[in-house]
C-alpha positions, 0 to 999 in steps of 0.5 A: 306934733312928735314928742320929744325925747331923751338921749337917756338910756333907759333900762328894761324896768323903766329907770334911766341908767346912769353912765359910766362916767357918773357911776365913776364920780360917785365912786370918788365922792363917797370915798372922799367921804369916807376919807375926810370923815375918818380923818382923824379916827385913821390918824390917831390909829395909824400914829398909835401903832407906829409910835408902838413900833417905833418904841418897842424898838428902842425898848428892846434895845435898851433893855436887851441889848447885848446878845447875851440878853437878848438869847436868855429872853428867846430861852425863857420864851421857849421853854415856856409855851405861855410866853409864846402865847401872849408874845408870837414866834421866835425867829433868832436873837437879832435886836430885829427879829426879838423886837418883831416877836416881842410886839408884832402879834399886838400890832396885827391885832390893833390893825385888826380892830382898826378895819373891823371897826371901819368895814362896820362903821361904813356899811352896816352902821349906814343902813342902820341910821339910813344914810345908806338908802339916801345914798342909794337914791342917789346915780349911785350903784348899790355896790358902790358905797361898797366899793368905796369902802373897800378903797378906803380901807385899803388905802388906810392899810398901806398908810398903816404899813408905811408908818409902821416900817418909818417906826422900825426903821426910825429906830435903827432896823434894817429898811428892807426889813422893815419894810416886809413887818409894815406888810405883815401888819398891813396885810392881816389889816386887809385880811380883818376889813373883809371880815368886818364887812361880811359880818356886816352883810351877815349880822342885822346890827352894827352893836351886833356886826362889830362884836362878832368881828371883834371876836374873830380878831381875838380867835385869830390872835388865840389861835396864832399863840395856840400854834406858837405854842405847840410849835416845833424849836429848830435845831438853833435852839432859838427859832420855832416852827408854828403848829397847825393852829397858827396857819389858821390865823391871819395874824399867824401868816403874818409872823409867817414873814418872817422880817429881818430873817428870811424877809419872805414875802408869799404869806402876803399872797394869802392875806389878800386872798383871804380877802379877796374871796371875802369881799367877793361873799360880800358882793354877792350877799349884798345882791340878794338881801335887802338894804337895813336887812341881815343874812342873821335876822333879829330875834324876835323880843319877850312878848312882855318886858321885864320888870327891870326895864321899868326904869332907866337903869334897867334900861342902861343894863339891858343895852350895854350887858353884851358889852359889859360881858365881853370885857368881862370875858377878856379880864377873866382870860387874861387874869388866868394867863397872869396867874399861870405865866407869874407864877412860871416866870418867878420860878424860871427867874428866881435863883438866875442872877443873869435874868435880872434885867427881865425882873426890872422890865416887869417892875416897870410894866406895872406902878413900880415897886419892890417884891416877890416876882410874882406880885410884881408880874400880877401888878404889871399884867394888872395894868393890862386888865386896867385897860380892859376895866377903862375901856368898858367905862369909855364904852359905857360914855359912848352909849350915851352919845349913841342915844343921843344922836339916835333920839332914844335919849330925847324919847326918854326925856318927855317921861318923868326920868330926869336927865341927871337920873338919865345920865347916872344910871348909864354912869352907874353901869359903867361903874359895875362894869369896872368892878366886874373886868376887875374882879373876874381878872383878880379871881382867875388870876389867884385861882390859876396861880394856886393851881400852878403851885403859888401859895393862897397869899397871892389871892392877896397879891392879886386882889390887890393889883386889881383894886390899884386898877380902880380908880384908874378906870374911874377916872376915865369914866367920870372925865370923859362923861364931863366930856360928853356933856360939855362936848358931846361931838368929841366924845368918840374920839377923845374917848379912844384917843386918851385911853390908847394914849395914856395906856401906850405911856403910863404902861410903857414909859418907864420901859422906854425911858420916856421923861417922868413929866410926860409919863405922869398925863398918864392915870396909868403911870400913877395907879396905887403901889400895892407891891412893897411899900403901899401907896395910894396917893394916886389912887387917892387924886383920882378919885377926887378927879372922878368925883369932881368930873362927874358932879360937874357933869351932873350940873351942866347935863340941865343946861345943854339941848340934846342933839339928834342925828 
């Protein structure tokens, strides 16, 4: 009696092939995946940043709409290499070409982040929490879920570039125009998700793979304001020419558009090469190393530990300390651009009747007021570091999650640390996070202030537009923690999702003429007013909000189960 067999081809070590055709509804399967759970993570930041698009538009119109206007912003940029750091690359005095220097670069730079933090949240966070090698069990090629990935973050890109030219073109901008700044965005957002998933190849952890991505988005941005800064002013007196620095940035390409001006599309070209020749290192790094494995390893831990990881605070510190620096770095950064740029602005400003309209766009950047030029740009610049200080408690609240969900917390749980003990400890370095952002942006912003010729007095100014920060942060901190107790699944999204929201309207509503009732879902639009006339009535409602949130949090964290995975 013959045995029977298969019509299955069989590969040399044994295991049977998978067709084709099989590998081909794989593929469609995990990007569908990938599509269905990214749905509303790519919505929120794709309307963000069309929204942002749409509003800086309207914003520039209304605050620089006459020529005259919009050629003494241009100047001041000029002659003042820090605004052109913070901003990007003058190209004219068009309504177009300033509303693309005035919000392109923090557009790439949003974009950017968006596909770092997908390329990791699809690959390297997969092989950490072993769903990876499920899928690897599966007719799917090694590469595949790789491949998805790729398609998935690229078809997110073109979205993200389509919104973003509807946004300019919503208000008033040339289509074709507009068109190119989408692709400028677009393609700087290819560019950072194949850097997001080399580091994820490179780097052994997500944590890991995310803050060096996170790092490469900001050197780039950095990089692109060095070489606007050194540029060359061409013979109009109101164009620029990048330095060499910019050319090293994907985000500087991309002013290399140039929209509405010479709508040149040949930088797009290096954008996707760049890419290209990444993705191309990813494929073949990931044919060498093991699943779970990185081209980094781990280090290799204190033999004994230390005495402060005896307790759940200790703990709660040594995970988030990382985060908790990296922030705090950022609040240093940019308190040492306030103290400069303030101080170079008022004195630019100060005797100019004709700038007038540049002192009130300031005033409105920040929690309002009436004084000296200089407190009121540290208070609006402050406003930014409010950010920074909010989204350092907002991670502190996703810690939690990630605990949970990763079982650390329920480990935790079986020794004598309560869960209430368990949930303020991680709240408590939340708190010291805030304080941290904040003091190190109101040091360095007195500090290079002095330096730059102000009196000591605006240590005064600038602790004081800090202090207004607090119990912004706060806020964030103490409702998003109720959040996590009450809905722990909406944590992440409701997290990211209310501070880009309520950053976007507290700091730029009044700008852009956005109704007061709507500006006021904001903490931001009601932080203390520390410049003239001081008032903390919003200081004070927030705080009782935090406090409020957090002890409810406290009651509830007893009655709920944890859950795992």
């Amino acid at each position: 009696m013959s045995t029977t067999t298969t019509d299955r081809p069989a590969t040399h070590s044994g295991h049977t092939a998978v067709p084709e055709r099989g590998r081909v509804a794989t593929l469609g399967v995990l990007l569908r995946q990938r599509l269905r759970r990214d749905r509303w993570q790519l919505l929120i930041w794709i309307l963000c940043i069309a929204f942002l698009a749409l509003f800086s538009a309207a914003s520039i119109d209304q605050t620089y709409g006459s020529a005259t206007g919009r050629a003494e912003l241009i100047r001041l940029a000029i002659a003042n290499p820090t605004v052109l750091v913070l901003r990007g690359l003058p190209q004219g005095t068009g309504l177009a070409a300033v509303t693309f220097f005035e919000i392109y670069t923090f557009l790439a730079l949003l974009a950017g982040l968006m596909n770092t933090f997908l390329a990791v949240r699809h690959s390297r966070a997969e092989e950490e929490s072993g769903r990876a090698e499920l899928v690897g069990s599966t007719p799917a090629a090694r590469i595949t879920p790789t491949v998805a990935t790729v398609i998935h973050g690229v078809l997110a890109d073109i979205v993200l570039a389509l919104a973003t030219a509807l946004g300019f073109m919503a208000s008033g901008l040339p289509a074709y125009g507009s068109l190119v700044a989408g692709a400028a965005v677009g393609g700087a957002g290819i560019a950072f998700l194949a850097v997001g998933l080399l580091l994820a190849q490179v780097m052994s952890t997500s944590r890991g793979a995310n803050g060096y991505a996170s790092a490469v988005v900001v050197l780039a941005w950095v990089l692109r304001g060095i070489g606007d800064a050194i540029g060359t002013v061409t013979s109009t007196g109101t164009t620029m020419v990048s330095g060499w620095p910019t050319w090293l940035s994907p985000i500087g390409w991309g002013e290399q558009f140039s929209p509405y001006v010479r709508n040149d599309w040949t930088p797009l070209l290096l954008q996707l090469g760049f890419a290209v020749v990444l993705i191309a290192a990813v494929f073949g790094l990931q044919a060498v190393r093991d699943s779970g494995a990185g081209i980094v390893p781990e280090r290799a831990g204190r033999r004994d530990a230390l005495p402060m990881l005896n307790g759940p605070l200790g703990l709660a510190w040594r995970l988030q300390w990382p985060t908790v620096l990296g922030w705090t770095i950022g609040g240093l950064a940019t308190g040492v651009l306030a103290g400069a740029l303030g101080s170079v602005v008022s004195s630019s400003i100060a005797n100019d009747p004709s700038l007038g309209n540049i002192r009130d766009a300031v005033a409105h950047l920040g929690a309002g007021g009436s004084g000296p030029m200089t407190a009121l740009f540290l208070s609006a610049i402050m406003s930014i570091v409010g950010v920074l200080a909010a989204a350092c408690a907002v991670q502190a609240v996703i810690r939690l999650r990630q605990e949970e969900v990763g079982g650390s917390a329920e480990v935790m749980m079986a020794t004598p640390v309560s869960r209430v003990r368990w949930l303020l400890d991680f709240v408590l370095v939340g708190l010291i996070a805030i304080v941290l952002v904040l003091v190190a942006a109101a040091l360095a912003a007195g500090l290079s202030a002095t330096a730059a010729g102000e009196k000591a007095s605006v240590f005064n100014d600038a602790f004081a537009a800090a202090a207004a920060q607090f119990p912004v942060a706060l806020v964030y901190l103490g409702v998003l923690t109720l959040v996590f107790v009450v809905l722990p699944s909406w944590t992440v999204p409701v997290g990211w999702a209310a501070l880009g929201a309520g950053a976007f309207i507290g700091i730029f509503g009044a700008l852009i003429k956005l109704p007061d009732w709507l500006r006021h879902f904001s903490p931001f639009a009601d932080a203390p007013v520390v410049v003239g006339k001081v008032d903390w009535t919003g200081g004070y409602w927030m705080f009782g909000i935090a406090v409020v949130a957090l002890a409810a949090a406290a009651a509830l964290i007893r009655r709920r189960d944890f859950a795992i995975g």
